[in-house]
C-alpha positions as CSV (number, residue, x, y, z in Angstrom):
1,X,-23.5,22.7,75.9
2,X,-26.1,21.4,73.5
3,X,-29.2,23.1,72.8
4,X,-32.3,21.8,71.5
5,X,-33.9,23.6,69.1
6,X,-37.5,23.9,66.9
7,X,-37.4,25.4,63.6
8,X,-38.9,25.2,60.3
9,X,-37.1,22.6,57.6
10,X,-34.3,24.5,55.9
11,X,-34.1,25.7,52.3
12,X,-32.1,23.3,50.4
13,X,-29.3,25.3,47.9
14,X,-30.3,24.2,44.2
15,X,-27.2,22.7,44.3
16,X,-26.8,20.8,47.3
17,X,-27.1,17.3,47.2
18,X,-29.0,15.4,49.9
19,X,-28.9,11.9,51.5
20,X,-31.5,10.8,54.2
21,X,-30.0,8.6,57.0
22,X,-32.0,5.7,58.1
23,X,-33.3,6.0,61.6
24,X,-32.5,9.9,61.8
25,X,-35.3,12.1,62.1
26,X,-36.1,14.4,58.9
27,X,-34.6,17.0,60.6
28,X,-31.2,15.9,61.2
29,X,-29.4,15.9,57.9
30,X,-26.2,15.7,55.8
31,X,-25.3,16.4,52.8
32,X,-22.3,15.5,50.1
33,X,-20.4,18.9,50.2
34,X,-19.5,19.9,46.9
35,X,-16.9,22.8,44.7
36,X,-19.7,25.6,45.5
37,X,-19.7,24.9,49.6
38,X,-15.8,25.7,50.0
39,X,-16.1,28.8,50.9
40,X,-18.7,27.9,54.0
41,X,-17.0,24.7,54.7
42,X,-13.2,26.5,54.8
43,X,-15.0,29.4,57.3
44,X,-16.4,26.6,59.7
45,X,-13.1,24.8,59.8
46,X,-11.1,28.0,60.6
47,X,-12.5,28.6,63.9
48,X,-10.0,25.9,65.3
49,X,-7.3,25.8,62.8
50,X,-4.9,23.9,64.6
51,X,-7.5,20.8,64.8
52,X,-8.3,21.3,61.1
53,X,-5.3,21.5,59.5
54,X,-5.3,18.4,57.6
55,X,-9.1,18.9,56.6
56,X,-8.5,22.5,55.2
57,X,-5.1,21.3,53.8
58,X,-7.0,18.8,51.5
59,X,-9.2,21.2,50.6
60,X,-7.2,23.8,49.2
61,X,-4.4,20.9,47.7
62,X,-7.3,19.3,46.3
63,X,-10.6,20.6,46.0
64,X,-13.5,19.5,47.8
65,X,-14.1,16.4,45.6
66,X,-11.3,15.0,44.1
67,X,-9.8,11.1,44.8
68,X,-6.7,12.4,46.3
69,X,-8.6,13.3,48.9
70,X,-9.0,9.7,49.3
71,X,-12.9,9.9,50.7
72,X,-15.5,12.6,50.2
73,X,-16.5,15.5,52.1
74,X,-19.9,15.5,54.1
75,X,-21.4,18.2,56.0
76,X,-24.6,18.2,58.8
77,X,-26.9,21.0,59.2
78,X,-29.2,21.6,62.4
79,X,-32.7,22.0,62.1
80,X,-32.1,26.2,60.9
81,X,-29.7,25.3,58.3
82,X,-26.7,26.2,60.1
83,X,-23.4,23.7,59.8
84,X,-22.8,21.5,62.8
85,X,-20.2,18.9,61.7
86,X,-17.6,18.4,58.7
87,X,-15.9,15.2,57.7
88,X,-14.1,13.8,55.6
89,X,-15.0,10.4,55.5
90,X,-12.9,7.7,53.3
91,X,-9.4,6.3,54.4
92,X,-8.6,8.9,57.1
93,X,-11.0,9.9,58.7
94,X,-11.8,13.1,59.7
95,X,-14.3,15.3,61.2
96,X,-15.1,18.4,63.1
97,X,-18.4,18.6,65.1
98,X,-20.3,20.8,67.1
99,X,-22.8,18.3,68.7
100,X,-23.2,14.9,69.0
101,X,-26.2,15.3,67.1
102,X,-23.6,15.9,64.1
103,X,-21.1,13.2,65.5
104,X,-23.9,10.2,65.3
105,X,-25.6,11.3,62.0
106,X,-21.9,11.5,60.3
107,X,-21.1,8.2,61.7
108,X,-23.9,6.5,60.0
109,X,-22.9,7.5,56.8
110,X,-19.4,6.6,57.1
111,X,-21.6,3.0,56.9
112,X,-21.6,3.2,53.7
113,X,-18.2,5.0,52.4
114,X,-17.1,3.9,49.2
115,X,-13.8,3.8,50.0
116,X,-12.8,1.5,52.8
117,X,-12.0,3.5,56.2
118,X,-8.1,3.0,57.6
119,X,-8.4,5.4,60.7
120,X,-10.6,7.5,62.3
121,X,-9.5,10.8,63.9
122,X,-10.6,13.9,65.3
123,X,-9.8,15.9,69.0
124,X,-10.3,15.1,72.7
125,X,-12.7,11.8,72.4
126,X,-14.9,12.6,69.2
127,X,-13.6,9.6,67.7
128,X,-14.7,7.0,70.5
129,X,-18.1,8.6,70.0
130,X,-18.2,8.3,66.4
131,X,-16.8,4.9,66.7
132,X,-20.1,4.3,68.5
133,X,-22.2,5.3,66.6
134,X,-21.2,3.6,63.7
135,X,-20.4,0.2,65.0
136,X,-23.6,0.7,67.3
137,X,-21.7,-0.7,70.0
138,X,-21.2,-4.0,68.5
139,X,-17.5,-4.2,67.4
140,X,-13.7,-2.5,68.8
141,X,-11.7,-0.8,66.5
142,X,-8.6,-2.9,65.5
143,X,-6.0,-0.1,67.6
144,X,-7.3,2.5,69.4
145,X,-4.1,5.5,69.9
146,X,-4.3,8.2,72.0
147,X,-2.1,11.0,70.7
148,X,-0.7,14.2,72.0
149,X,-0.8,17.5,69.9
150,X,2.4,19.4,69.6
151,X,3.0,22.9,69.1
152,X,5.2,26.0,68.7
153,X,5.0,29.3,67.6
154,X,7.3,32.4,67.7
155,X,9.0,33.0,70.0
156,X,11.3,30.3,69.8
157,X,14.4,29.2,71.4
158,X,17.0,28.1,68.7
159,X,19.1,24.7,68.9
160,X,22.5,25.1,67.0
161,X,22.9,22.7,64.6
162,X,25.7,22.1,61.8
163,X,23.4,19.2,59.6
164,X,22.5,20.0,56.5
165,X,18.5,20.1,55.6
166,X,17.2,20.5,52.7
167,X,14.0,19.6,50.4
168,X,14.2,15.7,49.3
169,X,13.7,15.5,45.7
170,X,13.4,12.3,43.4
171,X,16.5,10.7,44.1
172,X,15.8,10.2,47.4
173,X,11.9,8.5,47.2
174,X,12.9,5.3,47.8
175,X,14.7,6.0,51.4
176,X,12.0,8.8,52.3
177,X,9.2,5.9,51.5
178,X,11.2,3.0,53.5
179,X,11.3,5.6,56.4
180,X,8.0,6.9,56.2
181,X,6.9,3.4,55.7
182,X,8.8,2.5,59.1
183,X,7.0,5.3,60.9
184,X,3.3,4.0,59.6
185,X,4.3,0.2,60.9
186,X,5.4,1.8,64.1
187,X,2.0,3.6,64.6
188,X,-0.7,1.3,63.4
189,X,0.9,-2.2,62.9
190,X,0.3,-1.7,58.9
191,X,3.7,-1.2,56.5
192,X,1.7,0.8,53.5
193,X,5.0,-0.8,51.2
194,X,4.1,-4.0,51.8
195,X,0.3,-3.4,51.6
196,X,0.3,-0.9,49.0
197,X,3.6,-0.6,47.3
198,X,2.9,0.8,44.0
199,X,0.3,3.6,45.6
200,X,1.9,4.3,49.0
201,X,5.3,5.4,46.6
202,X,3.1,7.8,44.2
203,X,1.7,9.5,47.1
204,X,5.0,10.0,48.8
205,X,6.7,10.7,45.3
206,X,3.6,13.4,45.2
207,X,4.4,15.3,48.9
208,X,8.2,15.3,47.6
209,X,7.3,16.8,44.5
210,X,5.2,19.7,46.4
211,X,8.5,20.2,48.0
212,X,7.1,18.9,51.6
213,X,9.7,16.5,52.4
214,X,12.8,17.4,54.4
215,X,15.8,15.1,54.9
216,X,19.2,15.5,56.2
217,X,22.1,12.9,54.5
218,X,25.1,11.5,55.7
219,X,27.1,9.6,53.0
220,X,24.0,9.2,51.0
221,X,22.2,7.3,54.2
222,X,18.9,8.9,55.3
223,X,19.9,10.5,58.4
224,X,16.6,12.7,59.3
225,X,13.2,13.2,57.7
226,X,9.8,15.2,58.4
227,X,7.0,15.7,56.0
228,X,4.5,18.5,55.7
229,X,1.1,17.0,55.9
230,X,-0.9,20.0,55.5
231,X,-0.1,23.5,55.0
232,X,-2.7,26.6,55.1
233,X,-1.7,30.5,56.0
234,X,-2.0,29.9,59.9
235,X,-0.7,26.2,60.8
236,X,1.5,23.7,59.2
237,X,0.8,20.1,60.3
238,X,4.2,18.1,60.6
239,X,4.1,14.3,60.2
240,X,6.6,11.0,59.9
241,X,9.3,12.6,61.9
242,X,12.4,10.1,61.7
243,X,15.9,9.7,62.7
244,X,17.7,6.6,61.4
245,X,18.2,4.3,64.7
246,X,22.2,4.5,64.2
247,X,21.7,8.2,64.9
248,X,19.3,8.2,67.8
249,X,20.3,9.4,71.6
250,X,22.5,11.8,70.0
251,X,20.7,14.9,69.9
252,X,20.4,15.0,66.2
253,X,16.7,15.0,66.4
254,X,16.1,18.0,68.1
255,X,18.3,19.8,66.6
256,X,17.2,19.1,63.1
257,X,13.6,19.4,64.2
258,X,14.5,22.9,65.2
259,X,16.2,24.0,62.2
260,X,13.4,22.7,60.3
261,X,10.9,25.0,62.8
262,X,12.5,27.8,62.4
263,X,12.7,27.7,58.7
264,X,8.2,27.0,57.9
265,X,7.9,29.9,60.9
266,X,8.7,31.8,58.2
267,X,5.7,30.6,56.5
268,X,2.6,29.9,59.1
269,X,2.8,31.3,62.6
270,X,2.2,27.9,64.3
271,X,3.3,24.1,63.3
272,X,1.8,21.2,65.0
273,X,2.1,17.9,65.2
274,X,0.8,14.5,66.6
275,X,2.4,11.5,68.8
276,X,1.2,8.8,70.4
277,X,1.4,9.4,74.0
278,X,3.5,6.3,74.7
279,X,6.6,7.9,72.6
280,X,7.9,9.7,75.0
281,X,11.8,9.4,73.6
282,X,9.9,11.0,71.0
283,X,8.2,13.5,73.0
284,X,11.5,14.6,74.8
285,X,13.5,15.3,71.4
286,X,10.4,17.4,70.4
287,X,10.2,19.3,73.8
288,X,14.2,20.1,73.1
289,X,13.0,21.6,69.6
290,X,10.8,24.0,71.2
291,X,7.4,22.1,71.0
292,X,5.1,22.1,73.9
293,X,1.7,19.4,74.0
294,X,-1.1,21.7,74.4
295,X,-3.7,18.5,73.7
296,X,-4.6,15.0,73.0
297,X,-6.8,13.2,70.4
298,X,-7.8,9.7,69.9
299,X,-7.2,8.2,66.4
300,X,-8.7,4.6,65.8
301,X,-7.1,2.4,63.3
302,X,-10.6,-0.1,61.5
């Protein structure tokens, strides 16, 4: 429920950095988070973990500002000083928010983001409202997805299985890109090698170089992969789940995808994942690995 409130204006820190929103009262404001907010911004973000994971992933990866965060991190305050809303707002995305107060003032900066917006994400319909509010109802988003959230925690039931996964390193870039590449057309329409070559390749090079990347071979062919998106001490966020389509229908999916569960259980106590609701081969091989949808999201591709 949303509460209207009446308070004084709030103290600015001396070294937060403000922006005033056209058409947004003077009490409704945001402000360019910065290195000295992480410890606020990390506690407002834990309250839902699961839905967060990617936002407080970046964060501890990469800071609050840095550009492999791809965007910049904004946060809204209510009229007492109190944070409402937290985005990330550059290529993906993201956003966590309280009110729709936060939801509409967040939208209108992502106006004016300096780097060019690919998707737009968040839980349950926040994005359709953001989308709203910063289109004003004059344009549709080029996709719109709705997605269900996977998860599983301990305890787990355990699928046998006799392939051998391990942590991709170097070697294996170029068939973990043309994979992961695969899985982004798939999705959104897009193929990042063909868009983006040299940069979509750095950034996967990156995630195999923090040891994220997890592939099963066959005769030196890609046989199964998954990625670690985001990692903090409570949730690991799974992404670009693959089997090569000579292996489908086999069962090999599951039972890597268990192996694999099992393994980072050891090191958060729940791993998540998204899928667009129409996958539901997908879904079924996920199911068989333990993982139960527990929620959906909307993710809009600009």
């Amino acid at each position: 429920m949303l509460h209207t409130q009446i308070a004084t204006r709030p103290q600015l820190r001396p070294h937060a950095k403000q922006i005033y929103i056209d058409q947004v009262t003077d009490l409704n404001r945001v402000w360019l988070l910065t290195e000295n907010d992480r410890v606020e911004v990390l506690g407002f973000l834990s309250v839902r973990p699961v839905h967060t994971v990617v936002m407080t992933g970046f964060i501890t990866d990469n800071g609050m500002e840095s550009e492999l965060n791809r965007g910049k991190f904004y946060g809204y305050r209510n009229t007492a000083g109190t944070l409402e809303g937290v985005a990330l707002i550059g290529h993906s995305t993201l956003f966590e928010a309280r009110t729709d107060d936060a939801i509409d003032v967040l939208a209108n900066v992502a106006r004016s983001s300096e780097t060019p917006i690919h998707l737009i994400m968040s839980s349950g319909n926040a994005a359709d409202k953001f989308w709203n509010a910063y289109s004003n109802g004059f344009s549709e988003p080029r996709l719109r997805c709705e997605e269900s959230l996977f998860e599983t925690s301990f305890p787990l039931s355990v699928q046998r299985s006799e392939w051998d996964l391990k942590v991709a390193d170097e070697s294996q870039l170029t068939e973990v890109a043309k994979a992961q590449a695969e899985v982004a057309f798939i999705e959104c329409g897009v193929d990042p090698l063909a868009r983006d070559g040299d940069a979509f390749l750095k950034r996967v090079l990156r995630r195999i170089e923090q040891g994220r990347v997890f592939t099963v071979f066959q005769d030196e062919k890609l046989v199964f992969k998954a990625d670690i998106i985001a990692e903090t001490d409570d949730v690991i966020y799974l992404e670009g789940v693959y089997v090569a389509p000579e292996f489908r229908g086999k069962g090999i999916g599951p039972k890597c995808l268990s192996m694999l569960t099992i393994e980072l259980l050891g090191r958060a106590a729940n791993i998540c994942m998204l899928s667009n609701v129409g996958f539901h081969d997908a879904h079924r091989s996920f199911e068989k690995a333990g993982y139960k949808a527990t929620d959906k999201c909307v993710t809009l591709f600009v």
